[in-house]
Each structure stands twice: as structure tokens, then as C-alpha cells.
N, C-alpha and C positions, 0 to 999 in steps of 0.2 A: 748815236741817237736814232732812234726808231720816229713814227709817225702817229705811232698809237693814244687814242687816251686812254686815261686811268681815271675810274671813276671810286671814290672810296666810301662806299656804302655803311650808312650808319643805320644799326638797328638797336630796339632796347627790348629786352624784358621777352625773346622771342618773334619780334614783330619788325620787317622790314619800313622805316621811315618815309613819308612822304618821299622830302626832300630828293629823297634817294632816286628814286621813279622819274622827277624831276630832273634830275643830274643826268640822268643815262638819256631821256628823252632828248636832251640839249648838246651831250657826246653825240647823240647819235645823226645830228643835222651838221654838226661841225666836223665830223668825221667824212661828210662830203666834202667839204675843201680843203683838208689836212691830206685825205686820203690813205688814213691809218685806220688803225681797227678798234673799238669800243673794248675797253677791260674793265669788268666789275671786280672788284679788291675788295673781299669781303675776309674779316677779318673774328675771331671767336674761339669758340670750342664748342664742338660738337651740336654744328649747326649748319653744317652745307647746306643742309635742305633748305634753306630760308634762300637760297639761289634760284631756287625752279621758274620764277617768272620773270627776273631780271633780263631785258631788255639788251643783250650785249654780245656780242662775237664768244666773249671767252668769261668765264670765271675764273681769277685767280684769290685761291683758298689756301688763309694760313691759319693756321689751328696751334693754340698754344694754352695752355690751363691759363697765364696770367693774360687772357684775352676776353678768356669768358664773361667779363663786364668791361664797359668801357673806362680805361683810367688814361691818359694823357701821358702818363710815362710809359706806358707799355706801345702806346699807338703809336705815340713820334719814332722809338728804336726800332718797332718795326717797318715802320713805314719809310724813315731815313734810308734804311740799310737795300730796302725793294728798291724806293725810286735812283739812289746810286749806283745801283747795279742793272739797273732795267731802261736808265734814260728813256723814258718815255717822250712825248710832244708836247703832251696837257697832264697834269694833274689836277682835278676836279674835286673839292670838297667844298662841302655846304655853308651855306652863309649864316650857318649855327654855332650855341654853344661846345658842341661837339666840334665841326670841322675850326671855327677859331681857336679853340686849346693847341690844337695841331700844325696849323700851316703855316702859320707865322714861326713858331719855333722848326719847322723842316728847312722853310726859306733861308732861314739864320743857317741851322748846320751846314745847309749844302750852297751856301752864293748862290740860291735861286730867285729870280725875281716872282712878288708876289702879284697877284691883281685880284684886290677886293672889291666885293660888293658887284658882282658883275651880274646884269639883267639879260642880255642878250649875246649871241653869236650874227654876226650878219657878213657876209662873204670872207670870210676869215677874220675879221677883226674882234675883238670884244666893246663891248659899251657898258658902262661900269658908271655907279652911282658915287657923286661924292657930297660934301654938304648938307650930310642929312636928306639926301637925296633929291636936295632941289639943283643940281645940277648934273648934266650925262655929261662922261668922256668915252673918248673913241680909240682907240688903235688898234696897232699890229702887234699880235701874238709875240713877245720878247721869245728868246733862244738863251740856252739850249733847249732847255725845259720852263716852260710858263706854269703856276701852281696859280689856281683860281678860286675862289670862295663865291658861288654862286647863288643869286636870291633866288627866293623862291615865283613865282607867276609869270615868268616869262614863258613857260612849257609848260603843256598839258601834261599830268602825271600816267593819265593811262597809255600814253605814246612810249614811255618807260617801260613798259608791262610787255610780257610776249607769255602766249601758252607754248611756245614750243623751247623746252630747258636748254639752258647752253651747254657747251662745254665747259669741266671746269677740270684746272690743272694748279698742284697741288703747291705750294714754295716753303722752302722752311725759314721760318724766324732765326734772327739773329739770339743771342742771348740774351734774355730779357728777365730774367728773375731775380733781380737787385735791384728792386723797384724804389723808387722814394716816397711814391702813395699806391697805394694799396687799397683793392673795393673790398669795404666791409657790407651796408645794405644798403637798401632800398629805403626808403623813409616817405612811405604814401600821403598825400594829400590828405586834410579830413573831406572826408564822402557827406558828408550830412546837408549839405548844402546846394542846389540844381546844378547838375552837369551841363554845363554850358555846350561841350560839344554834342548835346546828343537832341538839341533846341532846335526847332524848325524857323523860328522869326527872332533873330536878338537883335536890340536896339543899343550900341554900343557907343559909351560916351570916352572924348577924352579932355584933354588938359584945359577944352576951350569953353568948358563949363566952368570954370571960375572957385565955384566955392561950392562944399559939400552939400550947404542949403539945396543945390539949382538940382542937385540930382533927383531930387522930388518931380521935377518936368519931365526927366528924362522917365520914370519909372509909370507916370500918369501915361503916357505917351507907349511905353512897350503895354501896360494893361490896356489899354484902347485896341492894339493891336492884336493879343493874345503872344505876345510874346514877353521875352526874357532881358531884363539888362545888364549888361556887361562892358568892360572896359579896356581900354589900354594902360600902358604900366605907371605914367605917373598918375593915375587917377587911384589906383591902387595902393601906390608908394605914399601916399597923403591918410592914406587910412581909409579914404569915404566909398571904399567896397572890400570887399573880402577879395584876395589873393583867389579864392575858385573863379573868381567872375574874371578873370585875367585871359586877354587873348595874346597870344604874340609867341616866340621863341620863350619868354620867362614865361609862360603861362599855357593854355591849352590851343588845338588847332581847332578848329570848328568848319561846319558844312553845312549853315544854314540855307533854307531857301532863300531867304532873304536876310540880307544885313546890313544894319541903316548904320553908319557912322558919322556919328554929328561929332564935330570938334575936333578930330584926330587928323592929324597931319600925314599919316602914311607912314612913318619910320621903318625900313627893312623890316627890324624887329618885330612889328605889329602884321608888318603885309604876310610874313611868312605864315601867320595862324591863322588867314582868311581866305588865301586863292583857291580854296576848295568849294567857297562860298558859291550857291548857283544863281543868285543877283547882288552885286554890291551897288548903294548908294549913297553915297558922298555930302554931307553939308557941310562946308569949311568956305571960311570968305575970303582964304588968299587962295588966287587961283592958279599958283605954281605949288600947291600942295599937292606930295607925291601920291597921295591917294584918288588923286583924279587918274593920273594914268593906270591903276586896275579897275576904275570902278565902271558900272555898266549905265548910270547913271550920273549928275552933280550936281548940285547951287551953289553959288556963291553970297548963299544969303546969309544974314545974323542966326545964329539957331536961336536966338530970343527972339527972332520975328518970327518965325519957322514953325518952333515946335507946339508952342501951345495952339496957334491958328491951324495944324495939324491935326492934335490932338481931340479937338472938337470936331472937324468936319467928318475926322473916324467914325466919332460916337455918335456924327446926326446921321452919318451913312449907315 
């Protein structure tokens, strides 16, 4: 067993992933008290180049035609067959639909223990969300090899980023062409509708709005503002927004200046599509909701007290 992490880098369609940036920013402080060396594991065809500013000691690059998209059977046999052979320290994947396809079924093949939902590294331990993230736990890195599913805003992503390209050295894939899924396409979003991530002010509601009626306040409230509304996923799953206005892992990342969430509780899932956010502000009236801990702001007031008395002092300002 080596000292090393292994960070496994997800990218789509051409484009290296936040998360990713993330990931090696949080190897790269935890690699101080392991005292192993940061490995970016990037995985594809004919894509190394999407390496040049990853953040890491070393690149290891497997290249294989059935990689060139991302599918879960292709990603576990390869990634099984590295990490039994490379015994790493840490395995690092994202606290995504991507890295959860993957690390629960590697944990399984290889008796590896797993530790999800993990926010933080602090002197070697990890601190990891559980309950929906209204409670932290603490410990020590399990052996041989610890496989982590990490959230996103605990790390700044451009601490991820380096201009100067790593090394990258090259591994070959085990046998992987007896797939049992197989990527056929793409299947885009309809565009017709405002792009949420490309919005400077979204006032984002979730599940503590009640009924589809109330999202009238919420929409009076973003036009007072000049901004855009949008939601998290059960507000979506209910029908009373369209799937584009969706923030989170099932839906889009966003980088507004500002981001007001009234109602939402913080769930990984949601937090992951906002820490790019350059103010978040928080109205939720339990106050061990997980979205206080990113927000740069908070109340603990009713958004029925809140928004409409808001709403007006906007329009007389």
C-alpha cells in the first residue's frame, strides 16, 4: 500500500467537471498528512489534453475506445482492476451521479470500505455528512485503502487548477469490451427556456413553499430584483417549474452573484450546484438546516413573513 491519492476525474462532453478541481484541491491539503503524492486518474479516449491544468503530482491516463463516454460498466472494470493493483491511500470520487454509479460497486468488488458524503479533511481525519446532512461524523481514514465520495464546497476549485501541466503516465485498461450498457447519445435539454446558469441574481425556491400557488411571491420577488427563479428538485418533481430552472446534481450548476434560497434545506444534492455562487443567502426557519453552513448570509424567519415585506421595500428602494 502506497500513500498516494487517487483522484478520479470526471469530465463530459469535452469539458473537465467542477467537482473535479474540487477533489484535487482537498487531495492536495490531505496529502499533507498522508504524505503521499496527489494522482489525477483521468479516464477516456483521446483526451489527455483535458489534463494540462489539473492540480496534481502525476496524471495517470487510460485511454480505451469503450471510455470515450462515460458508462458505469466500463468505469468500475477499469477502475477495479487500477485500484487492486496500485493500492493507493485514498480513492477520491465525487459526491455525484457519476462517482456514485462507481464507488459503492468498487467498495463491494474489492472489501473496501467506503465513506460517503464527505465535507472536509482536517488533520488527517475526514468529517462526513449524514441525515440529510443535519448531522457531521468524524474519523480516522480506515486502511488499507479508504474510497471517499466527496461534497462539493468545502474547497475552493481554483486551488484545484495549476498552469504548470503535470506529468502524465500512461496504464492500460483491463478488458472492458463486454459491456452490459453501452453509450449510445446525448439527449440535450430543451434550450427554449432562460438558462439558469448563465443568470447574474436567481431567487431559488424550495419544498418550504407549500403549494404551486405561493410561487407567484416567489417570481414577484425575483422581478423586483431583476432576477431569475429557480428551484430545487422536489419543487420541480411536483411539476410547478420546469426541469431547466432545476439547480443541484439532477439539474444545472450555476454562479450567480447573488443567490437567495428561501425554503431549501441544503441537501448535498442541491449544495453541489451552488458553491460556485459569489453570495449565498439563506431563509429557512430550522436552524440546523445544512444550508446555513455555505451560506454567506441567514434568517431564521417564515418566508411568508419575509418575502412579500421584501418584495416591496425593493420596489420603494
Amino acid at each position: 500500500m502506497t500513500q498516494d491519492i487517487y483522484v478520479i476525474i470526471e469530465h463530459l462532453q469535452g469539458n473537465i467537471l467542477d467537482i473535479s478541481y474540487v477533489m484535487l484541491a482537498a487531495a492536495k491539503e490531505l496529502s499533507v498528512t498522508t504524505g503521499g503524492n496527489v494522482t489525477a486518474v483521468l479516464l477516456g479516449e483521446n483526451c489527455k489534453e483535458l489534463s494540462s491544468d489539473l492540480n496534481a503530482d502525476t496524471v495517470l491516463y487510460i485511454e480505451h475506445k469503450s471510455l470515450a463516454h462515460f458508462t458505469s460498466d466500463a468505469y468500475q472494470n477499469a477502475l477495479t482492476d487500477l485500484i487492486e493493483k496500485e493500492n493507493p491511500r485514498v480513492v477520491m470520487f465525487g459526491n455525484t451521479s457519476i462517482g456514485s454509479d462507481i464507488a459503492g460497486v468498487i467498495s463491494a468488488r474489492l472489501g473496501l470500505p467506503l465513506i460517503n458524503s464527505c465535507k472536509k479533511f482536517e488533520n488527517g481525519k475526514y468529517i462526513s455528512q449524514i441525515c440529510g446532512g443535519k448531522i457531521n461524523v468524524e474519523g480516522d481514514l480506515p486502511e488499507p485503502t479508504a474510497l471517499i465520495t466527496l461534497l462539493p464546497g468545502g474547497y475552493k476549485l481554483e486551488n484545484g487548477k495549476t498552469d504548470k501541466p503535470p506529468e502524465i503516465t500512461q496504464h492500460d485498461p483491463p478488458s472492458i469490451d463486454n459491456l452490459r450498457i453501452k453509450f449510445l447519445e446525448y439527449i440535450e435539454p430543451d434550450t427554449s427556456d432562460v438558462d439558469i446558469s448563465n443568470e447574474k441574481i436567481l431567487v431559488s425556491v424550495g419544498r418550504g413553499i407549500q403549494t404551486e400557488d405561493n410561487i407567484e411571491l416567489i417570481e414577484e420577488l425575483a422581478q423586483a430584483l431583476g432576477g431569475t427563479v429557480c428551484a430545487s428538485r422536489p419543487v420541480v418533481d411536483q411539476g410547478w417549474l420546469p426541469s431547466s430552472r432545476m439547480v443541484g446534481k439532477s439539474g444545472k450548476s450555476v454562479k450567480p452573484k447573488i443567490y437567495l434560497a428561501i425554503g431549501i434545506s441544503g441537501a448535498p444534492e442541491h449544495v453541489e450546484g451552488i458553491t460556485e455562487s459569489d453570495t449565498i443567502i439563506a431563509i429557512n426557519t430550522d436552524p440546523t438546516a445544512p444550508i446555513f453552513e455555505i451560506a454567506d448570509y441567514g434568517s431564521e424567519i417564515d418566508l411568508f413573513d419575509f418575502v412579500e415585506v421584501l418584495t416591496e421595500m425593493i420596489k420603494e428602494a
